[in-house]
C-alpha positions in Angstrom: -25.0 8.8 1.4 -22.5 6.9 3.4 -23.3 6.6 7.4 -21.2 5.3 10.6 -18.3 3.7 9.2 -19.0 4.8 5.6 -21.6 2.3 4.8 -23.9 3.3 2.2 -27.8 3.3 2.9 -28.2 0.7 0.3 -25.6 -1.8 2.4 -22.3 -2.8 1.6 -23.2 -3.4 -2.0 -25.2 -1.2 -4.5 -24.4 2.1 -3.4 -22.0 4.7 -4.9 -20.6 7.4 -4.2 -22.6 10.6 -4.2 -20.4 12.5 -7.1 -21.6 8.9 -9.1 -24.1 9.7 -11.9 -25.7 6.1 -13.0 -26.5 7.5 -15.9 -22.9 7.3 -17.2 -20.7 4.3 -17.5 -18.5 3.1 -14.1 -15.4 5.5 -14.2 -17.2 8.3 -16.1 -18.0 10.2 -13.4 -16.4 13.9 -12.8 -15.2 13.9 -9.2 -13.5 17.2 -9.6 -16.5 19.1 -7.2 -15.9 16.2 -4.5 -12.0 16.6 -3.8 -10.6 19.6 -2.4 -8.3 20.7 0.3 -11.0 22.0 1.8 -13.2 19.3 2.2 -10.5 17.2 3.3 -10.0 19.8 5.9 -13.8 20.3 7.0 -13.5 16.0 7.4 -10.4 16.1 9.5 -12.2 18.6 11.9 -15.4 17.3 12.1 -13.8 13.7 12.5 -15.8 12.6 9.5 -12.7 11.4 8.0 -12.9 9.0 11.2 -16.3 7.7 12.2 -18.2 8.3 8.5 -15.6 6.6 6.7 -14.2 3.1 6.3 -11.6 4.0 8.9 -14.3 2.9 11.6 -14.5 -0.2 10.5 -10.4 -0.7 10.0 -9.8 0.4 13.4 -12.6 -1.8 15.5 -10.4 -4.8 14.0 -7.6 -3.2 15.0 -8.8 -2.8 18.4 -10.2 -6.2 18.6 -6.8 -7.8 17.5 -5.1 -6.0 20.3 -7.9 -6.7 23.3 -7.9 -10.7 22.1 -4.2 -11.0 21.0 -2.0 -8.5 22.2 1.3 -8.4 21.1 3.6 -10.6 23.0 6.2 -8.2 24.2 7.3 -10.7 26.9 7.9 -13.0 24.8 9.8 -11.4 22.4 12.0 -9.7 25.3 13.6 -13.5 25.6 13.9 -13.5 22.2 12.6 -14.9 19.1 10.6 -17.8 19.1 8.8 -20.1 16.6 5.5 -20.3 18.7 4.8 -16.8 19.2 6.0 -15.5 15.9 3.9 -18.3 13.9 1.1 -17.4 15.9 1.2 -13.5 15.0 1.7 -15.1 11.3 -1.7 -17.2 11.9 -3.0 -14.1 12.9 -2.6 -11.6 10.6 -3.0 -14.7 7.4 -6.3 -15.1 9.0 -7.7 -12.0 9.6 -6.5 -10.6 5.8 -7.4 -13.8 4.0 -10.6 -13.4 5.7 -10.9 -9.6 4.6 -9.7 -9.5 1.1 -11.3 -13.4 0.4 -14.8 -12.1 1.5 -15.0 -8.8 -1.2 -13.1 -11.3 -4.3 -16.0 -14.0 -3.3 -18.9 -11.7 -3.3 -18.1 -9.5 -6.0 -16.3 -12.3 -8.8 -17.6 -15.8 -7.0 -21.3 -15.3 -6.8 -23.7 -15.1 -9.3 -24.9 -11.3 -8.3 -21.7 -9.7 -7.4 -23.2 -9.8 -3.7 -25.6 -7.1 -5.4 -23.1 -5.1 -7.5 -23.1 -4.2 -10.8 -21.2 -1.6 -12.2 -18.1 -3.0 -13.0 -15.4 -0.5 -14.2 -14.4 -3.2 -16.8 -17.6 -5.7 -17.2 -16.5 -8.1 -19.7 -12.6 -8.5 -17.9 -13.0 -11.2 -14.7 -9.2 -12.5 -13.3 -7.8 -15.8 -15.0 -6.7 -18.3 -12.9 -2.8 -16.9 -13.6 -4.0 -13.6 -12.3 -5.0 -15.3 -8.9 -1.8 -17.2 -8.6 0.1 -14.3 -9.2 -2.0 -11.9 -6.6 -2.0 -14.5 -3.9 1.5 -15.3 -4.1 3.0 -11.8 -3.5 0.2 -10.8 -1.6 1.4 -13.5 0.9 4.2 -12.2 1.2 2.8 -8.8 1.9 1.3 -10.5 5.0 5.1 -12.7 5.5 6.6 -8.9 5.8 3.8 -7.6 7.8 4.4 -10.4 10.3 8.1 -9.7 10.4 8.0 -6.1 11.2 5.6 -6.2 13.9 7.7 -9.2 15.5 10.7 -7.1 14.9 9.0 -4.1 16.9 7.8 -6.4 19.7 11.5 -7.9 20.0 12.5 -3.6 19.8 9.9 -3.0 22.9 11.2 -5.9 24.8 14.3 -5.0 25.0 13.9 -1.6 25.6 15.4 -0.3 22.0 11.9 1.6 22.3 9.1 3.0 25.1 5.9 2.2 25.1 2.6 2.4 27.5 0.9 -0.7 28.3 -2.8 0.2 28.6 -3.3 0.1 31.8 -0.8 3.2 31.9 -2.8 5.0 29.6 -5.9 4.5 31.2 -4.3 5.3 34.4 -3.3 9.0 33.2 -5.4 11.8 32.0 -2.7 13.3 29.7 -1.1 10.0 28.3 -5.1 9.0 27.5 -5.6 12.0 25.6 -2.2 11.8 23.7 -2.7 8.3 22.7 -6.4 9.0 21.3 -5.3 11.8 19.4 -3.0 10.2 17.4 -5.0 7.1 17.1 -7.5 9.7 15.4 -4.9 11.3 13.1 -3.5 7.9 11.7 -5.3 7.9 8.9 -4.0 11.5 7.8 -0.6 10.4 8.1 -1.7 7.4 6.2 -2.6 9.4 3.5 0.4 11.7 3.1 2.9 8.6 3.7 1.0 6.9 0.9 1.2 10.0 -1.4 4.9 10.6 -0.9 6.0 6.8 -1.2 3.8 6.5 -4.3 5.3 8.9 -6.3 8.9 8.0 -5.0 7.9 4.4 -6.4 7.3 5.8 -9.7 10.4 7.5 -10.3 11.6 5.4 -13.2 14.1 3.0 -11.7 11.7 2.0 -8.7 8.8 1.8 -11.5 10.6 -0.7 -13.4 12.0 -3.0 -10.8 9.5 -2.7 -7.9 6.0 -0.6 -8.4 5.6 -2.3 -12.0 4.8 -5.6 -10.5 1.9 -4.1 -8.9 0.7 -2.0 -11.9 0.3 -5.6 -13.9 -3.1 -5.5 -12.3 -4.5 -3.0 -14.7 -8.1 -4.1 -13.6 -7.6 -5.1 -10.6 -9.7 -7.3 -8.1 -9.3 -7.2 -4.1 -6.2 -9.4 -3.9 -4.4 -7.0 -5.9 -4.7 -4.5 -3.4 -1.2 -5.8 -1.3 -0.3 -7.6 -4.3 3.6 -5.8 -4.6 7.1 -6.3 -4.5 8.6 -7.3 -1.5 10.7 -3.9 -1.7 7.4 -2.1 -2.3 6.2 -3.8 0.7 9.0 -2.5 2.9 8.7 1.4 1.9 5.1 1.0 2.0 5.4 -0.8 5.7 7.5 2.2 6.8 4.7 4.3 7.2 4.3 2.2 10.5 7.4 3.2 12.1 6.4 6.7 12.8 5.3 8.1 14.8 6.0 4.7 17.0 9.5 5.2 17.0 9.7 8.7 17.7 7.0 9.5 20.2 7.3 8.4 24.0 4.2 6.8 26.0 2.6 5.5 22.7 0.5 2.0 23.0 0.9 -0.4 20.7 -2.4 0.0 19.6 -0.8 2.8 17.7 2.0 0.8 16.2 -1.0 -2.2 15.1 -3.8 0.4 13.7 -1.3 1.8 11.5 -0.5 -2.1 10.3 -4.1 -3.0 10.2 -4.9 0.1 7.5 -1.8 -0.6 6.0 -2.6 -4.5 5.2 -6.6 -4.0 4.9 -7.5 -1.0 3.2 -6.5 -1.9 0.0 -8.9 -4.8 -0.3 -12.1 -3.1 -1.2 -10.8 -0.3 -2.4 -9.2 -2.4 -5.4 -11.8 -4.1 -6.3 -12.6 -3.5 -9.8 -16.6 -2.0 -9.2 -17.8 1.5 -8.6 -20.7 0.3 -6.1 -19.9 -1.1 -2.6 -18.4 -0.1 0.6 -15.5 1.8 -0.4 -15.5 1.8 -4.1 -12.7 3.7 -5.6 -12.6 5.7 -8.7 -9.5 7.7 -7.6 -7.4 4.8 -7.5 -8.7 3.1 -10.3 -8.2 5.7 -12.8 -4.5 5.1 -11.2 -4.3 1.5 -12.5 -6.4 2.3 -15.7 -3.5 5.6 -16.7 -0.6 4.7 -14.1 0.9 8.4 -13.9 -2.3 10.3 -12.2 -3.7 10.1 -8.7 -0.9 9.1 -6.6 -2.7 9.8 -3.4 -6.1 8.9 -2.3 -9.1 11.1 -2.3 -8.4 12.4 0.9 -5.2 13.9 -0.5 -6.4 14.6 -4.0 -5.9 18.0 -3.3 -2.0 17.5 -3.9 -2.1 15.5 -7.2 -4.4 18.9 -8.4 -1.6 21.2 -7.1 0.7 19.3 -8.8 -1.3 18.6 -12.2 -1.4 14.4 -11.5 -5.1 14.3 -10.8 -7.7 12.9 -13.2 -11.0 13.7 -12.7 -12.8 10.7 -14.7 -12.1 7.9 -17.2 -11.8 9.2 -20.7 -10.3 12.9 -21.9 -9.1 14.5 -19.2 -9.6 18.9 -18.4 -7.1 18.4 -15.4 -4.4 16.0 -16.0 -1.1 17.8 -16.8 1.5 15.9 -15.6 4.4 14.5 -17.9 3.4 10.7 -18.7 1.4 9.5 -21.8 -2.0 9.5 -22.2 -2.2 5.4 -22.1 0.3 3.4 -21.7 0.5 -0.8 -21.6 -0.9 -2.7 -18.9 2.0 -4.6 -17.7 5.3 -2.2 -17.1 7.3 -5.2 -17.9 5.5 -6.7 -21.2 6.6 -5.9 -24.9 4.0 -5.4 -27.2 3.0 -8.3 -29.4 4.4 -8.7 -32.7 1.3 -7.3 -34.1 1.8 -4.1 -32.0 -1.1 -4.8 -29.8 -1.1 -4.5 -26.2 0.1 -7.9 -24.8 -2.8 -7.0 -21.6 -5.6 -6.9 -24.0 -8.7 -8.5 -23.7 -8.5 -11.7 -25.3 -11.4 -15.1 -26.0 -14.2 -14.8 -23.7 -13.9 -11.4 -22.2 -11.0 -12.6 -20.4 -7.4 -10.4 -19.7 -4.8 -12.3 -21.2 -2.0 -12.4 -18.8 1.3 -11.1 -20.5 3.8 -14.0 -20.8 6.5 -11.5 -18.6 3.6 -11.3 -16.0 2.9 -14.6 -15.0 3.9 -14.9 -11.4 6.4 -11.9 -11.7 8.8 -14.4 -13.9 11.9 -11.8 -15.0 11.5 -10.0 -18.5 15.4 -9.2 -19.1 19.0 -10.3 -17.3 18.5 -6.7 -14.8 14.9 -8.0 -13.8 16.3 -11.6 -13.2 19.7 -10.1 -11.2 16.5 -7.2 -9.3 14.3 -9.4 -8.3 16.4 -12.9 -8.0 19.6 -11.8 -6.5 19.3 -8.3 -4.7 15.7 -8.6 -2.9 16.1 -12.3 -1.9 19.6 -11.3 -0.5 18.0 -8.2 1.0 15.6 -10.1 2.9 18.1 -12.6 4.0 20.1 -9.7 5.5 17.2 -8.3 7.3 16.1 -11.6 9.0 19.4 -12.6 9.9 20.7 -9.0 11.8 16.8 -9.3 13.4 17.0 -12.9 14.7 20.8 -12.4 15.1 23.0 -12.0 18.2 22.9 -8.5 18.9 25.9 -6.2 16.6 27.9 -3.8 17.2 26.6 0.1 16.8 28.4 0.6 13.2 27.5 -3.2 11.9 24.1 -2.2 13.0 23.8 0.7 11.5 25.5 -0.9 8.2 23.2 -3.2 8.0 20.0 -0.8 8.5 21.7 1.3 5.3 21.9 -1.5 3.6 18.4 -2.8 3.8 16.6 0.9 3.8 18.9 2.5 0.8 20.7 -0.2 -1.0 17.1 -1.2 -2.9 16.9 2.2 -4.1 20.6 2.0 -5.3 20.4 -1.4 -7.1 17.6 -0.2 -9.2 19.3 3.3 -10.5 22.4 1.0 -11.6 20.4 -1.5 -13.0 18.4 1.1 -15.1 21.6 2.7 -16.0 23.2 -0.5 -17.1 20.1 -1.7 -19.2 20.4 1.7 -21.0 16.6 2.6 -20.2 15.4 4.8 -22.7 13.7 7.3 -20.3 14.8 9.7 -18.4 15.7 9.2 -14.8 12.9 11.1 -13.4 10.6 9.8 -16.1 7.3 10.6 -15.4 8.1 13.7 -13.2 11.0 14.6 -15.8 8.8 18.0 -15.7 9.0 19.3 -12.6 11.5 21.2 -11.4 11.7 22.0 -7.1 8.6 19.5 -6.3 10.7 16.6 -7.5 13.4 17.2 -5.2 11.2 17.9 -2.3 9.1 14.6 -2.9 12.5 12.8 -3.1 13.6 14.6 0.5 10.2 14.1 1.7 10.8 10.3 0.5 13.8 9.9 1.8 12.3 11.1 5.5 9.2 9.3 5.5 10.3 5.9 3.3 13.6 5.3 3.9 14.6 6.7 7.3 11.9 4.1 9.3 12.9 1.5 7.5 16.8 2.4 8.7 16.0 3.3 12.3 13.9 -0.2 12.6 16.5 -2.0 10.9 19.1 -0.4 13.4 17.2 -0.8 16.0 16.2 -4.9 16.0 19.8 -5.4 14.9 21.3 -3.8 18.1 18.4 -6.1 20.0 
């Protein structure tokens, strides 16, 4: 039974879940009786979802980051700066590495596991590829992180947004009350941002050129948590924008708890075993099938309105979505010559990591233009209208529509030029009115922050 902060009574390692029967193999478990609107509801109102979950934990760093290093609005109000900028980068490399190296050490660098043993995969441990490959674009997870936030402290500091410093919150009744509020319901938003931008990543174009890379990880370990795309990386950042940018007397506390669950919660929760601090089934079954649980379990209640959920590893009595029942590990990988899967388990127990895999190298001429060409120009445009002399209000908002939409764009015509064999909407080719509503929905919560930020640090 997990207590304060959602720490099991055995510790951090060694407990399970309570739907977990130990008498089955990791994964096997039926967590159908645990997920429900409902009990998602009864969390939210009894603030369970808070202060009995890992979101305790999440936020005291949060808090502790912005009591001993706030962020420096002054200093970005004269503008940008190498000092205070590398030191939000020291920061934030410090406090993750810290995080997601202490759960990979435990659970694949000693002996034990740090006391856990039910590994959903036992005889699979990551290669030394698999490590080069999760640290490298998990660093630049945190390079992006870094960026935003010094975009929104440059945004503040030049008045592009409000904010309340904390001695105005403490100094009024209302704003105090306002600010803990949402503070508490950040990790609901969390969830449905994370459900809509997941599936909008999966539509086939944004599978093959962006959410792919992260689906390599078919058994994956903590680093592969934030191990992504850099344009999965900036749809999956938006969810920090909001309600920041559209909500007066907010304090940045806000704006840096939504980053912190952002960057940390996927540590843990990727980590490849069924018993520790928050061990999760839910999302592995996502990496094991790919097309199921898009959301977490607090919104599992959606994937089993829309027929995405999987219950357990194995048959499944509730999947009905419109994906295969298995598909290859790596979205990018051909099968062998033999037909076998180019992820399987090879000598030793070991994953063999696909030859297209290795550090994200390019499968085909579209990958190479995707990933080589668009994103790295991309990200040039986005540093350079930030750091910039301040534009013009159509060159700003240009640029914001280029940087929010044109990622998006690239990957439809790139599909369509590679003659991809699926359809468009491949693995939601099913549905009918829920597709276009996730798209909308995506569109609001994915695209639109990114557009506004963008707009917004360009004009600073």
């Amino acid at each position: 039974m997990a207590r304060l902060g959602g720490i099991h009574e055995e510790g951090l390692f060694g407990g399970v879940p309570a739907f977990v029967d130990r008498a089955l193999a990791p994964g096997y478990s039926d967590q159908t009786k645990a997920l429900s609107l409902k009990s998602t509801a009864r969390d939210i109102a009894t603030l369970r979802h808070f202060f009995l979950s890992p979101n305790l934990v999440w936020f005291a760093m949060a808090l502790a980051m912005h009591l001993g290093c706030p962020y420096d609005v002054d200093d970005a109000a004269a503008g940008w700066a190498r000092g205070w900028v590398l030191k939000r980068l020291a920061l934030n490399f410090s406090v993750a590495f810290a995080y997601y190296g202490y759960w990979h050490f435990m659970l694949y660098r000693t002996k034990d596991q740090g006391g856990a043993s039910r590994k959903y995969e036992p005889d699979s441990w990551p290669t030394a590829g698999n490590m080069a490959h999760n640290l490298w674009y998990w660093s630049l997870g945190v390079a992006q992180w870094t960026f935003w936030e010094c975009a929104m402290c440059r945004i503040w500091g030049t008045g592009g947004a409000d904010f309340a410093t904390d001695a105005a919150v403490f100094g009024d009744y209302t704003l105090l009350l306002k600010n803990a509020a949402v503070l508490l319901l950040v990790p609901v938003w969390r969830d449905f941002h994370f459900y809509v931008a997941h599936r909008f990543l999966h539509v086939r174009a944004c599978y093959k050129y962006v959410h792919g890379l992260h689906h390599r990880n078919a058994d994956p370990e903590p680093f592969s948590g934030m191990c992504m795309h850099p344009v999965e990386h900036l749809y999956y950042f938006s969810n920090a924008f909001f309600p920041t940018l559209l909500v007066d007397g907010l304090s940045p506390l806000v704006f840096l708890w939504v980053f912190v669950h952002l960057s940390i919660a996927p540590g843990a929760g990727h980590s490849g075993f069924e018993d520790h601090f928050q061990a999760d089934q839910y999302h592995y079954l996502h990496h094991r099938k790919f097309e199921c649980n898009y959301g977490s379990p607090s919104s599992a209640f959606l994937d089993q309105f829309f027929g995405t959920f999987r219950e357990k590893l194995g048959k499944s009595g509730a999947y009905s979505g419109g994906a295969a029942d298995e598909q290859t590990a790596d979205a990018f990988a051909k099968p062998n010559k033999d037909g076998s899967d180019p992820a399987a388990k090879g000598p030793r127990g070991r994953t063999v990591w696909s030859k297209e895999g290795y550090l994200g190298r390019p499968q085909s001429a579209t990958h190479f233009v995707y990933s080589c060409v668009v994103t790295p120009a991309l990200a040039a445009l986005a540093v350079s209208v930030a750091v910039g002399p301040a534009l013009s209000e159509r060159d700003a908002s240009l640029a914001a529509l280029l940087v929010s939409v044109f990622p998006v764009v690239a990957a439809l015509v790139l599909c369509w030029v590679s003659r991809d064999a699926l359809s468009w909407r491949w693995p939601f080719h099913k549905e009918r009115g829920a597709f276009l509503l996730f798209q909308a929905l995506a569109g609001l919560c994915c695209v639109l922050p990114v557009f506004m930020a963008t707009r917004l640090v360009a004009l600073a």
